[in-house]
N, C-alpha and C positions, 0 to 999 in steps of 0.2 A: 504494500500500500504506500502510495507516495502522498509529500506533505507539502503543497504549494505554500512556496516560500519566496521571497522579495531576492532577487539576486541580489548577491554582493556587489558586483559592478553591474552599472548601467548599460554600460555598452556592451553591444550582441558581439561585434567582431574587435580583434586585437589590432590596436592602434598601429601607426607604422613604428619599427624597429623592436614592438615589443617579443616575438619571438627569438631575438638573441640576447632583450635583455633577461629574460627568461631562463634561455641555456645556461646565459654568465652567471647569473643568481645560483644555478643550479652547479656551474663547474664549482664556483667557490665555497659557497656552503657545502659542497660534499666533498672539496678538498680539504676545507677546514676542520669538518666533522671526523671526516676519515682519518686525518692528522691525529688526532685522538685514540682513535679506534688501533691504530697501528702501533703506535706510537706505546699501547699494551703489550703489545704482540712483541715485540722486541725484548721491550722487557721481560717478558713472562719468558723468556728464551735465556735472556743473559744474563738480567742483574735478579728476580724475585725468587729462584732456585734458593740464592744465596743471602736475600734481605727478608724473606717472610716463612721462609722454611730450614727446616734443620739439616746443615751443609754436611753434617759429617755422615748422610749417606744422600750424594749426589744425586744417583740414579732415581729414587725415589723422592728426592726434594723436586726434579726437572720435570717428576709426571705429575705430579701434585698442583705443581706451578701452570702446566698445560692445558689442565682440567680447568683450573680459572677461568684460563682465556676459552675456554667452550663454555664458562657458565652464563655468558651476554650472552650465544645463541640459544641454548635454552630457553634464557629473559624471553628473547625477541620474538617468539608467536603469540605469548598476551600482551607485548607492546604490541603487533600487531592488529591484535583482534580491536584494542580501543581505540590504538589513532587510526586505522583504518576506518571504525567505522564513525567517529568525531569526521578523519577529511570528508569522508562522501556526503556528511551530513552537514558540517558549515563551511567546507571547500578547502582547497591545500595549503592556501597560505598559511593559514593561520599553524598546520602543522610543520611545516616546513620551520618558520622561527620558534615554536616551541622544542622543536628534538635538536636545534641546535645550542638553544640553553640550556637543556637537561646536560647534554654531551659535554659542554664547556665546563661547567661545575664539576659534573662527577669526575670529571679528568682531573679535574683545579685539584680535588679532596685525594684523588688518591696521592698526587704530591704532597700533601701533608700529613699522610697516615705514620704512625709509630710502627717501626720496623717489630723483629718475635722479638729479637733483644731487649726492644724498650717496652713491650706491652703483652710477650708471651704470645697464646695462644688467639688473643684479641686482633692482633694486628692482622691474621689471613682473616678471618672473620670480615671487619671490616672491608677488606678488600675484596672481599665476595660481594661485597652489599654495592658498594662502587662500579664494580663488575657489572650488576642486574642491572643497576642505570642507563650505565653505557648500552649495554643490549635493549633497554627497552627505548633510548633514544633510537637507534641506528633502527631499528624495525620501523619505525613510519618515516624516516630521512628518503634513502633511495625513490622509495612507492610514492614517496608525492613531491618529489626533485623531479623522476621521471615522468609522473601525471601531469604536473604542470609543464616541462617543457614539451610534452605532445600534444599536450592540448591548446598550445598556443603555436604550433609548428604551422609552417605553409603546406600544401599538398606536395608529393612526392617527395617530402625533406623530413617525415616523421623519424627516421632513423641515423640520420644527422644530428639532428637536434637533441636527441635525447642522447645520443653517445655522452655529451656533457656530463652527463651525470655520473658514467662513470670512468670518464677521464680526468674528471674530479676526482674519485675516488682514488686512481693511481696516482696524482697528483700532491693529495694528501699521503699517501704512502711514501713515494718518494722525500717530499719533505721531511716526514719521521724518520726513515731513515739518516737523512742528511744530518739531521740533529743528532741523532744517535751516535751517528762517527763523530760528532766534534765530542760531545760530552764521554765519548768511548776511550779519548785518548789521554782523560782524565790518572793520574795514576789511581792505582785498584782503592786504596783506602779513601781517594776523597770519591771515585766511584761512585762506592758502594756506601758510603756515609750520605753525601749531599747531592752527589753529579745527577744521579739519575732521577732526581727532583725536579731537576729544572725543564723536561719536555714536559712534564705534565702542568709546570705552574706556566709555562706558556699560553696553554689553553684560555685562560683569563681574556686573552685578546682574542682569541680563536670567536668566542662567544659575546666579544664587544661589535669586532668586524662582521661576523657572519648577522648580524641581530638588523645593523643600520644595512645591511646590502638588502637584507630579505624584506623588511621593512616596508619597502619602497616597489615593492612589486606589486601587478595587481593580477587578479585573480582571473582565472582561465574564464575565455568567450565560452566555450563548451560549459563549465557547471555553471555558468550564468543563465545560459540560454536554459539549461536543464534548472535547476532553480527557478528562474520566472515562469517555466511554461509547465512541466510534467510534475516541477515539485522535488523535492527530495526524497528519500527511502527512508520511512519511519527505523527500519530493521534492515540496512544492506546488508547485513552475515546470512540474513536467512532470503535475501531474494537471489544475492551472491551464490549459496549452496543450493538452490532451489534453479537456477536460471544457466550455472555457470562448473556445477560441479566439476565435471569433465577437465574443463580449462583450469582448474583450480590443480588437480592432481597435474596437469601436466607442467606446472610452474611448479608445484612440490618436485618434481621429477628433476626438471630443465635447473631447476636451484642446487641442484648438489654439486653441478659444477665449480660452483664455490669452495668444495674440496681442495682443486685444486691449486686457489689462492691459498688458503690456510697451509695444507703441504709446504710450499714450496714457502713460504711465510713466516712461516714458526718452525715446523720439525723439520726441513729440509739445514736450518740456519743452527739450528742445534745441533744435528746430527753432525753436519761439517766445522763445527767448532768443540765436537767433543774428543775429548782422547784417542775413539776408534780412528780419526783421521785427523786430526791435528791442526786444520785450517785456521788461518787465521783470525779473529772476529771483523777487525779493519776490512779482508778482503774480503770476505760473507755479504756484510753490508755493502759494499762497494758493486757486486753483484745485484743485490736486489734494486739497487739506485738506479746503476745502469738498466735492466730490463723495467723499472718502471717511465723511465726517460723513451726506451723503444716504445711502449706499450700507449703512450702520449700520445706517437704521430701513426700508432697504428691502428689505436679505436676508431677515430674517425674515418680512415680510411676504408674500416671492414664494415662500420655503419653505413656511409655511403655508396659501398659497392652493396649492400644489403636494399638499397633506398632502387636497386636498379635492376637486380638479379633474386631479392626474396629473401627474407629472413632465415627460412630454413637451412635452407645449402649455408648461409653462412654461418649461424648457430652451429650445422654440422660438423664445418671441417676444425670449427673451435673446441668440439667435444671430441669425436675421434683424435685429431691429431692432437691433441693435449694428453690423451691415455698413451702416448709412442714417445712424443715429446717429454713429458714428467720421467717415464725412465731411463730416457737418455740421461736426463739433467742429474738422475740422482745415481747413476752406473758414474759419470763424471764426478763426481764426489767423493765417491768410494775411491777410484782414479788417487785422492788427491792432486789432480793435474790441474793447476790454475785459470790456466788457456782453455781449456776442455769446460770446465766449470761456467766460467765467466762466459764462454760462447754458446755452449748449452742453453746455461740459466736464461741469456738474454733470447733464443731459440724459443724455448717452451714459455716463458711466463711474458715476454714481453712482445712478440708478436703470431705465435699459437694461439694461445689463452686470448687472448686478447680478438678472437674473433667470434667467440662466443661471448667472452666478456662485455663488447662492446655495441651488442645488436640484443642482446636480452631485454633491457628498457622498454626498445618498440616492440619486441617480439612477443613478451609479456601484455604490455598493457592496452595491445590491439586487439587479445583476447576477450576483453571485456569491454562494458558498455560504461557511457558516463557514470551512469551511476552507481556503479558499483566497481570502478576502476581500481580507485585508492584501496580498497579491502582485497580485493580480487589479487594484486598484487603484492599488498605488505603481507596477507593471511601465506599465500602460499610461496612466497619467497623465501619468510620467515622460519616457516617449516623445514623448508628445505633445506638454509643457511644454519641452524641448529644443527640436522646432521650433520655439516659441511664444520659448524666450530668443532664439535665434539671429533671427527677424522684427525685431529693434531692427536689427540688423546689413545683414542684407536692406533693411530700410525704406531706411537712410542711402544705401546702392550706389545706390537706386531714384532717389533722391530727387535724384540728378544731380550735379554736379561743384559747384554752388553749393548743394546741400541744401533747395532750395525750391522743388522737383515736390510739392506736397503732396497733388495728384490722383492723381499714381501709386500715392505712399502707401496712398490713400484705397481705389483698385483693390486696394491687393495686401490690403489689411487685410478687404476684403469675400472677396477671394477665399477668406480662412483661414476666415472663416464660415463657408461650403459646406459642408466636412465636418463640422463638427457638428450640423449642421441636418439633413443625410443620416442620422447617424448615431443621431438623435432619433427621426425617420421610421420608421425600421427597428427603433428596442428596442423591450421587449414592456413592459408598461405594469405596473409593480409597487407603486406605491404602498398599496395593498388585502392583497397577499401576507405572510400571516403571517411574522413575521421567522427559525421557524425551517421554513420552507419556501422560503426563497428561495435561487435556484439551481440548486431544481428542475428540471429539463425536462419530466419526466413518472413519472409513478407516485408522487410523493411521499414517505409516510413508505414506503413498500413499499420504495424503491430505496436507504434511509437503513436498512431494516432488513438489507437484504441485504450491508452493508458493514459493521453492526455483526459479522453473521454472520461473514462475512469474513475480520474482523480476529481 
């Protein structure tokens, strides 16, 4: 049942220039968010082993520490379920600058948490609770970063435009890393005392900048139009699972992809910095820099050939070849071979990965209709990126009592493939679908007129 409501903005169609202010709102806020997000991950790798868990058994302080960083995706299907259905109900803006405040804070606090030293058992504690935050910010960030710059995009440019969002994303990665190397070549005691503070109290601006950019947006011609005219959805989770099931499981599917960000993210950077292979941490990071630097000019690229050739084929060759490519990168680590590593790395993670990476946005959220776009995509992304944190955790168990099975790795990271590759196979191909026909099943405007009546 839908509930006519006053649009937010007045106007049916987006002004001139606003579809890249749009993107750009969308690159920076989710580089700045993701700057966050990552910027965990690092740590949860190199420095929280040894500041929130008990160092004098390593192996078990670096799974423990792993398990964290999957406890956001956990968070992120009930962030999901409420900003998804808050966006569908008073529109994306307004969630867009809230999950970038949440994310700035919780980041801000976990810089000031007391280490086990100074608070025991409390100090992981709290940093679980930090942890949930971040996961339930990042659950409605991407899904309505991505809603809005689609729904403000021009015809045939839907999957352009929305790469943004997660070229943002790598963007923000990269930056985390960047900081990480300077504050990395801290010596170990001021490290591990104060150094690894400082990317988290960064965040404080992260959530100044990202607040006055997003601010200043306005809200999509699409939930406008659908606002003044059909109304909003009293309950989009239930007309979402009632209208969109199908496409819902196949975004739970298409999302485990995210696997192999996490892999290559977290246990990939552990595994090559630990005793089995000896690599350096300086060069590790220096790896993930560089493939997020490739991964910059190559989402757009696989967007736009996606905007011309069809989401699927490109989604596919991002999911297949990232199950060939990840165990190249990590047989290369085992290697020890620096050359090997670093061409690898930049190989799988920064222009592999990065073709499914960078076409999921549109590919996703063409699935579903205005109104229930923002749920449709944070619900089943969310689900799926939960798997996807928790595979760092999975990987280590895998990876044996010495953490250097990198083939089994290698196995389980192809096997998370599968279902997105499946999942590709099977969606109906929408790149061509007018942006306010999508979602359709059949009849078109005829079944859109019948709900205006409706209501």
């Amino acid at each position: 049942m839908s509930v006519p409501t006053p649009a937010p903005e007045p106007a049916a169609e987006a002004p001139p220039g606003q579809p890249w202010k749009a993107a750009t709102a969308a690159w920076i806020g989710s580089a700045l968010e993701y700057y966050d997000f990552f910027v965990y991950g690092s740590a949860a790798a190199l420095i929280f082993p040894k500041v929130f868990f008990d160092s004098s058994d390593p192996a078990t302080a670096t799974l423990l520490s792993l398990a964290t960083f999957g406890v956001a995706y956990a968070a992120r299907p009930l962030g999901a379920l409420v900003l998804g259905h808050v966006g569908d109900r008073l529109g994306r803006k307004k969630i867009m600058v809230f999950t970038l405040i949440l994310m700035g804070v919780s980041t801000f606090l976990i810089g000031c948490l007391p280490t086990r030293a100074q608070a025991g058992s409390l100090a992981p504690v709290l940093l679980v609770l930090c942890r949930v935050l971040q996961g339930i910010s990042a659950a409605g960030e991407q899904a309505s970063a991505s809603s809005m710059s689609l729904e403000h995009a021009p015809p045939g440019r839907r999957g352009f435009f929305t790469s943004f969002t997660l070229s943002g994303t790598q963007g923000g990665q990269l930056i985390a890393t960047l900081v990480f190397l300077l504050v990395s070549r801290l010596p170990e005691d001021q490290l591990l005392s104060w150094g690894w503070r400082v990317p988290f109290w960064l965040s404080f601006a992260v959530a100044v900048v990202g607040y006055v950019i997003r601010r200043r947006l306005r809200e999509t011609p699409a939930f406008a139009r659908q606002a003044a005219t059909e109304g909003v959805v009293r309950l989009p989770l239930a007309v979402l699972l009632r209208e969109h099931w199908g496409d819902v499981l196949r975004v739970i599917a298409g999302a485990l992809i995210a696997s192999v960000s996490t892999i290559f993210t977290v246990w990939a950077l552990a595994y090559a910095t630990s005793d089995a292979v000896g690599m350096s941490r300086t060069f590790m990071l220096w790896v993930g820099a560089l493939a997020n630097l490739a991964a910059l000019a190559a989402i757009p690229l696989w967007a736009t050939l996606s905007d011309r050739i069809g989401r699927r084929p490109v989604f596919l060759i991002g999911a297949v070849g990232s199950a060939a490519a990840m165990a190249g990168y990590l047989w290369a680590i085992s290697t020890g071979s620096r050359p090997l590593t670093l061409i690898l790395g930049i190989v799988a993670f920064g222009l592999v990965y990065s073709a499914a990476n960078g076409v999921w946005p549109a590919f996703y959220g063409e699935m579903f209709a205005t109104r229930v776009r923002l749920s449709g995509m944070a619900v089943g992304t969310q689900i799926g990126f939960a798997v996807a944190g928790f595979a760092v955790t999975f990987a280590a168990e895998i990876a044996g009592p010495g953490g250097d099975d990198w083939s089994a790795v290698a196995l389980f990271t192809a096997a998370l493939c599968l279902p997105p590759a499946l999942a590709a196979l099977t969606a109906r191909e929408t790149h061509k679908v007018p942006t306010e026909l999508l979602g359709e099943r059949s009849g078109g405007p005829a079944r859109r007129a019948e709900r205006v009546t409706a209501a």
